[in-house]
C-alpha positions in Angstrom: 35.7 15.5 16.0 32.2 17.0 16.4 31.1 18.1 19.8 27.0 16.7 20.8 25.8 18.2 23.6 29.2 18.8 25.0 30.5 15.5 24.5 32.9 14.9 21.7 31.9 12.2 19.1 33.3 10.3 16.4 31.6 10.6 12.8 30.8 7.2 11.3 31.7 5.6 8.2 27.4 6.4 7.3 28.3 10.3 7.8 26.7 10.7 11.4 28.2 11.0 14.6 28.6 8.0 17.0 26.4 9.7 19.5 23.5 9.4 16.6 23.8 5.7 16.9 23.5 5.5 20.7 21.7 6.7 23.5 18.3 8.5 24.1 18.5 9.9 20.7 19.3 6.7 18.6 15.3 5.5 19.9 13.1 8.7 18.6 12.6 8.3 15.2 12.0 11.6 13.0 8.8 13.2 13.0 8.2 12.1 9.5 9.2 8.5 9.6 6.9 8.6 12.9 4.2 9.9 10.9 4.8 7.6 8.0 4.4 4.9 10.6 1.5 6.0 12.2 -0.6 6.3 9.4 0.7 2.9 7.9 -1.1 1.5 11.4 -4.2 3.7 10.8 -4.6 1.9 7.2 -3.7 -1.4 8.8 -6.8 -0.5 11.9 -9.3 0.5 8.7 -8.6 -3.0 6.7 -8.4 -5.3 9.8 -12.1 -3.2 10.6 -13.4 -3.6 7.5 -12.7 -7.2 7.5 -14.7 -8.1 10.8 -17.5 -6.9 8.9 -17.5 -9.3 6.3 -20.9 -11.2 6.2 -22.6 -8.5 7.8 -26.4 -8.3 5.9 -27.1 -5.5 3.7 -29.8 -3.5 5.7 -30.3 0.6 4.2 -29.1 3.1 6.6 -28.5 0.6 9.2 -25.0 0.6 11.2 -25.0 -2.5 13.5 -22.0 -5.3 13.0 -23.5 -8.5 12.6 -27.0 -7.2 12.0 -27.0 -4.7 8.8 -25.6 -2.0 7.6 -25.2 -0.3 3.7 -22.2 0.7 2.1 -22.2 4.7 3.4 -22.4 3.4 7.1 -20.0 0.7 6.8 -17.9 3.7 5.6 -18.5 5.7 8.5 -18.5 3.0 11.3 -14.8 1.4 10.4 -13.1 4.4 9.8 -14.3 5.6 13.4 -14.1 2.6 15.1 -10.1 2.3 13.7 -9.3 6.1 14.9 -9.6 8.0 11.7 -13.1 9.7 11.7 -14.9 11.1 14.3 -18.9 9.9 14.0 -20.4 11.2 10.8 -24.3 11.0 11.3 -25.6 11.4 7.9 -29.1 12.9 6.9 -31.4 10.8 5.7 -31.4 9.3 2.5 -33.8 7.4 0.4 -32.0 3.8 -0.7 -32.5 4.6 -4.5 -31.6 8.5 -4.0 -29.0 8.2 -6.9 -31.3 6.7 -9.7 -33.2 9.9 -9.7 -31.6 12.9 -8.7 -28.0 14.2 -10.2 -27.0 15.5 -6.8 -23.7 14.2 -5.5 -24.9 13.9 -1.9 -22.6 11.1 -1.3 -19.3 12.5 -3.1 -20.2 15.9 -1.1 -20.5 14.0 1.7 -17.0 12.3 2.1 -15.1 15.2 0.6 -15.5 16.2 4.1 -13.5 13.7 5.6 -11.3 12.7 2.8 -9.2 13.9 0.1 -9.2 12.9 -3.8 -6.2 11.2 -4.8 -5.9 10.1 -8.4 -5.8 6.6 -9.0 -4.3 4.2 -11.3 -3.0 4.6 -14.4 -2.2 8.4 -12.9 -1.4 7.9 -9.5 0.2 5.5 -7.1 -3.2 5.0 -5.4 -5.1 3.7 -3.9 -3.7 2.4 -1.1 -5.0 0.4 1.4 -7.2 2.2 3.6 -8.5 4.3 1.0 -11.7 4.9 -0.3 -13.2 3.7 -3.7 -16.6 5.7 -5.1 -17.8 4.0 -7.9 -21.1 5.2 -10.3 -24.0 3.6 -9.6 -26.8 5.5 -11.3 -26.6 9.0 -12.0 -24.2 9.6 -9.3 -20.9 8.6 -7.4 -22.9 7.0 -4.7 -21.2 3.2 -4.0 -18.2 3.4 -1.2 -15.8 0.4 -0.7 -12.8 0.9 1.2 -9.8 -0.6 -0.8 -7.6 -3.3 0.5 -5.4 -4.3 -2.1 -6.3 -2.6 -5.2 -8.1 -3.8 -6.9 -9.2 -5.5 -3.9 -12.5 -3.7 -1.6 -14.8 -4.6 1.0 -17.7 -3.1 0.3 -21.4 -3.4 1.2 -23.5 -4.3 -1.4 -27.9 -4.8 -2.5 -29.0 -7.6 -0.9 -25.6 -9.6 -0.3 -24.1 -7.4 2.4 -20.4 -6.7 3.4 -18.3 -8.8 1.0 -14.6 -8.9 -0.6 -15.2 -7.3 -4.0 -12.7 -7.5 -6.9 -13.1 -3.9 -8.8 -12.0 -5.6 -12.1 -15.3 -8.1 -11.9 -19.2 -7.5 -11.9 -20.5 -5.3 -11.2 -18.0 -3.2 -10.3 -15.9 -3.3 -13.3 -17.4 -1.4 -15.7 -18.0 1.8 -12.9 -16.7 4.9 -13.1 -14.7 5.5 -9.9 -13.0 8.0 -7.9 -10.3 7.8 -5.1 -10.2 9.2 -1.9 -8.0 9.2 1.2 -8.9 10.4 4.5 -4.8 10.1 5.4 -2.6 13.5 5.4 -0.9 13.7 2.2 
């Protein structure tokens, strides 16, 4: 018999006590499995934002649901409207920066917020919730946020905010990176 807070208990055929099973204990999960959970519902918040999006126009540096928005604000609006970010206010940018200038503004940018993460065939990632920077020009300078990899939503020229497949045009022949604004 083990004694638990001055009460004896039994152990149970799993290797705990009785007294783990029942009570005020038995209800608090462990910090990790807590956290696990927490940022599971953070990734769910960021795709169920993202998706309210959808059919949004494509309008440069704009950041207004319905009305426009481009693929770096759409970043920066859904991951603060579902609790992850606080507001990011970029600097200005030019809509055809990237085509000219080897500068990673963007990449710089999110490395900020977000953590690289390899992604498939070396990693388990991307998972939904995170972050896809694909080439576009002479730079990382596309976000989508990822779904279902290969699955995004993602922003994009003169279409707007649309479900993308990475593994189709124009997207599939990009270099990309992953990212993950979660804790690892």
């Amino acid at each position: 018999m083990n004694t638990i807070g001055g009460e004896a208990a039994e152990k149970s055929h799993h290797g705990g006590t009785e007294a783990d099973t029942k009570g005020p204990r038995a209800s608090r999960p462990h910090a990790a499995e807590t956290a696990a959970v927490q940022i599971q519902n953070l990734r769910a918040a960021v795709v169920t934002e993202a998706e309210s999006w959808i059919g949004t126009p494509f309008h440069h540096a704009a950041r207004i649901k319905g009305a426009g928005i481009d693929c770096l604000m759409l970043l920066a609006e859904v991951y603060e409207r579902a609790g992850v970010a606080p507001h990011i206010d970029p600097p200005f940018y030019v809509p055809d920066w990237h085509l000219h200038r080897d500068a990673e503004r963007y990449l710089e940018g999110l490395t900020r917020y977000a953590t690289e993460i390899p992604g498939p065939p070396q990693g388990i990632g991307p998972l939904p919730g995170d972050i896809a920077l694909f080439r576009f020009g002479r730079t990382f300078s596309h976000g989508a946020i990822v779904t279902d990899w290969p699955r995004v939503i993602h922003a994009y020229w003169s279409i707007g905010v649309v479900h993308g497949d990475a593994t189709l045009h124009p997207l599939a022949t990009r270099p990309v990176k992953f990212f993950t604004p979660f804790e690892q």
